[in-house]
N, C-alpha and C positions, 0 to 999 in steps of 0.2 A: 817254535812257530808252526812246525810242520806236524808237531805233535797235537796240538790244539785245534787245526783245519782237521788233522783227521781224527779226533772225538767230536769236533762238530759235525762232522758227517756221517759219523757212527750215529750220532743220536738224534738226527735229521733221518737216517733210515728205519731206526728202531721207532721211531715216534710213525713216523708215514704207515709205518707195519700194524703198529697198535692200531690208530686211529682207522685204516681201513677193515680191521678184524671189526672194532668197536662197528662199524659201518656196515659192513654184514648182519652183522647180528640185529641190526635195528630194521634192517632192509629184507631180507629170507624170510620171516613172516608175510612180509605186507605183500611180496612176489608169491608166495605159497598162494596168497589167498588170491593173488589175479588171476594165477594158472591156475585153482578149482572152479571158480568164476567161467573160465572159456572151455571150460572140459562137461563132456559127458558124465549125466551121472554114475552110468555101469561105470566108467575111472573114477569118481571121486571117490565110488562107493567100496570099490576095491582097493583101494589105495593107492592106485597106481599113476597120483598127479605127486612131482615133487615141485620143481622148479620151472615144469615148461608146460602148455595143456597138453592134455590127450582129446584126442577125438576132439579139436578144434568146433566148436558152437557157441553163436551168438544168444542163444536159446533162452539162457537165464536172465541176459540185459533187455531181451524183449518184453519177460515176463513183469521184471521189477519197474521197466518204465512203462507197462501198461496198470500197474497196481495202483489204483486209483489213494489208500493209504499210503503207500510210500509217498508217493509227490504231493499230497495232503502234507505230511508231515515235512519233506522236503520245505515246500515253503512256507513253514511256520518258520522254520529256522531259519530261512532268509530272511524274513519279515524280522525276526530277533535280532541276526546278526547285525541288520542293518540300521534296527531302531537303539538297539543295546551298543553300537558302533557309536552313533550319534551323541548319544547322552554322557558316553563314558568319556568319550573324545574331550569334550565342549567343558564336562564338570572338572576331567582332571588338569586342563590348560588352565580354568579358570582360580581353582585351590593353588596348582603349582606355581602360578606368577608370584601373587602376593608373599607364600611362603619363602618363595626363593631371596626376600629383602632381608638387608639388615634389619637387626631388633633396633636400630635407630628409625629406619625407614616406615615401620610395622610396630606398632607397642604391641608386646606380651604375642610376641609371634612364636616363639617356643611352647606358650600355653596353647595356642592352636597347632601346636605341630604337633603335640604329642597329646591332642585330642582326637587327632588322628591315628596318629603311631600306636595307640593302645588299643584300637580296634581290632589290629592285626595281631595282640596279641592275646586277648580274650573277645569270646562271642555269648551273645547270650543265649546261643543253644538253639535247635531246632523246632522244639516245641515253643519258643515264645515269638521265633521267625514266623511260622505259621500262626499261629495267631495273632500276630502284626498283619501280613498280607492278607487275611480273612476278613479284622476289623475294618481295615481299609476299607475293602469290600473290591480288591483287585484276582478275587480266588478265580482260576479256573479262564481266564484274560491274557492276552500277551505282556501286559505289562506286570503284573507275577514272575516273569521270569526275567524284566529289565530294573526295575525298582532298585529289588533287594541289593543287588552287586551295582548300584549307579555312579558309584565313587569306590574305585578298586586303588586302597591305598596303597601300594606297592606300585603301582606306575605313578601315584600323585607323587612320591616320594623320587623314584629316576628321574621324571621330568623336573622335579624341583632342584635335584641335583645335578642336572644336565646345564641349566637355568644358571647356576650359582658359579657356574665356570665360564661364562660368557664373560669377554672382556667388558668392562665395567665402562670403558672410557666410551665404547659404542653409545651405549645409554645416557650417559651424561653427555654425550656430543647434540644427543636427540632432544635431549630436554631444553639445551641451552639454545634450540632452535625454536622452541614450543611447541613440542609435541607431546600429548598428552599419555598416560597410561595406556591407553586402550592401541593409540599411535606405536609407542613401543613395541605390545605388545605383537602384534601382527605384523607388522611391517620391519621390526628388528629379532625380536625374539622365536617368532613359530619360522621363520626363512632358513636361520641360523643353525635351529632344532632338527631339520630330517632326519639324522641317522638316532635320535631319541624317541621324536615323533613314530618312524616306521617299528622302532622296537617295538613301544607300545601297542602301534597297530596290531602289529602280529599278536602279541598275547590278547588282547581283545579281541580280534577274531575268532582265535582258537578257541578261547575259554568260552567264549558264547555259541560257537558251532560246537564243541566239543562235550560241554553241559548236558548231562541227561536225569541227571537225579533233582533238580526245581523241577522237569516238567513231570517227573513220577507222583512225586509230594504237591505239587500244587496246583495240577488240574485234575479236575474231576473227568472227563472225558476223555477218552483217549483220541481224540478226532484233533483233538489239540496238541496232542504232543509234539515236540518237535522230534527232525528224526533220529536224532541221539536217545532218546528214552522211547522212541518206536521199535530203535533198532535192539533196544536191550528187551525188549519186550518178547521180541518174534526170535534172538538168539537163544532163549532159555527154554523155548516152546519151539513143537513142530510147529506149524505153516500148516492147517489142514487145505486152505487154499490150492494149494502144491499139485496136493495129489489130485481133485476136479481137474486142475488146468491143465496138466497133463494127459489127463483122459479125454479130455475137450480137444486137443489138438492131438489126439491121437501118435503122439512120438513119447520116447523115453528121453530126452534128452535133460531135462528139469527134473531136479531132486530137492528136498527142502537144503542141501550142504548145499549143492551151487548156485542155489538160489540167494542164500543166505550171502553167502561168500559175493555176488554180486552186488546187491544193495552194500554191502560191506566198505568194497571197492569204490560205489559211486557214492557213499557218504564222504569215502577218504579224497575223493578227488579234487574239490574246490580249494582244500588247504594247500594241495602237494602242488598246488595252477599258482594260490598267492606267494607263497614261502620265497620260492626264487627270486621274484622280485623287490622282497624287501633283504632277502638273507644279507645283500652288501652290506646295508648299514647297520645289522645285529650286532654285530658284535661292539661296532665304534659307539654306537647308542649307550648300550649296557656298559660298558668299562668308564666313559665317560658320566654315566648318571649316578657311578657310584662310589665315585674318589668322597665327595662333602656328606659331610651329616647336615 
């Protein structure tokens, strides 16, 4: 017995040890890049920022939130997150109830599961995507970047399997009182859901904040990008912005690195504000939406 408490404890240390190494590693970038963000350029430029700033300046968060395109593009991506939040929400509840029935309850419900399921695993490619959203006539739109991804089957598929583990006798309790589908639905089944519900949120945030290559390919403007495909834009290029604006305020403190490194930081910060509050239910979401086929 005494042997067994202390290998559970060995591997209760060895695991804590991994998982905070793993956690470093994920974490030292994204600190790298706060501390070139609040540093002088003469330090960025010398290299002299590892883990904490040099020569402390707010200088670059001034510049990026007076940049009339950054906040342009800021909220295109909130306009998305929140139109593209809506739509993905509403569609994958409404796919994942039905699916979640027996093939008694549902005729030929395996035929629409894996009218689905086969999406995920052939696409018809990029050039026939674009030429979809063109014929439309949605090119160079907000809704070009909501459409295409408006049913993300990989969450229709958790939540239907989230669905499928609900005590059954709940449902039947409901119905035997006269409550209809739509009754169930809301009032038994999305209540029941949260820790499924918030998985998905999170990945639908993410992936619609995090998106940048639809709004490369599908707008024509760049006034429309959001700032995922803005940011990739000005990473791969100098900023000649930079250098005016630093002549115009007469300091050195703004370089195109810490400038960059700023927007960086303030693209990253809405995610790293949601995550915490859904992380509780991550995991019991996920594990539970993927016992059934």
């Amino acid at each position: 017995m005494y042997a067994k408490l202390s290998s559970r404890k060995l591997f209760l240390i060895l695991n804590a040890i991994i998982l905070t190494c793993l956690a470093a590693v994920c974490l030292l970038p994204l600190i790298n890049v706060l501390a070139v963000s609040f540093s002088s350029s003469h330090a960025a430029a010398a290299g002299l920022v590892k883990l904490w700033p040099v020569d402390f300046t707010l200088a670059s968060y001034k510049h990026a939130l007076g940049k009339s395109e950054f906040l342009e593009a800021f909220f295109v991506s909130l306009q998305r997150v929140g139109l593209g939040y809506a739509i993905n929400m509403t569609l994958t509840i409404l796919i994942a109830y039905p699916l979640s029935k027996e093939n008694s309850a549902l005729g030929a419900r395996s035929v629409y599961a894996w009218f689905f399921i086969i999406t995920m695993m052939f696409s018809g490619g990029l050039i026939p995507m674009y030429m979809t959203v063109r014929s439309v006539g949605i090119l160079d739109t907000l809704w070009a970047l909501v459409l295409p991804g408006a049913v993300p089957v990989f969450n229709v598929i958790l939540l239907m399997n989230f669905f499928r583990n609900l005590p059954k006798e709940i449902e039947e309790a409901a119905y035997m009182d006269g409550a209809s589908h739509w009754r169930v639905l809301w009032s038994i089944y999305l209540p029941l859901s949260k820790p499924s519900l918030a998985t998905i949120t999170l990945f639908t945030l993410v992936a619609h904040w995090n998106s940048w290559f639809d709004g490369l390919i599908y707008m024509n403007s760049p006034a429309n990008y959001p700032l995922q495909s803005y940011l990739q834009t000005i990473i791969i290029a100098v900023d000649p912005s930079i250098v005016s604006a630093t002549e115009l305020i007469n300091t050195q403190q703004v370089s195109d690195r810490t400038f960059k490194a700023a927007q960086v930081f303030l693209a990253s910060f809405p995610v790293l504000m949601v995550y915490p509050f859904l992380q509780k239910y991550f995991m019991k979401g996920l594990v539970m939406g993927s016992v059934k086929g």
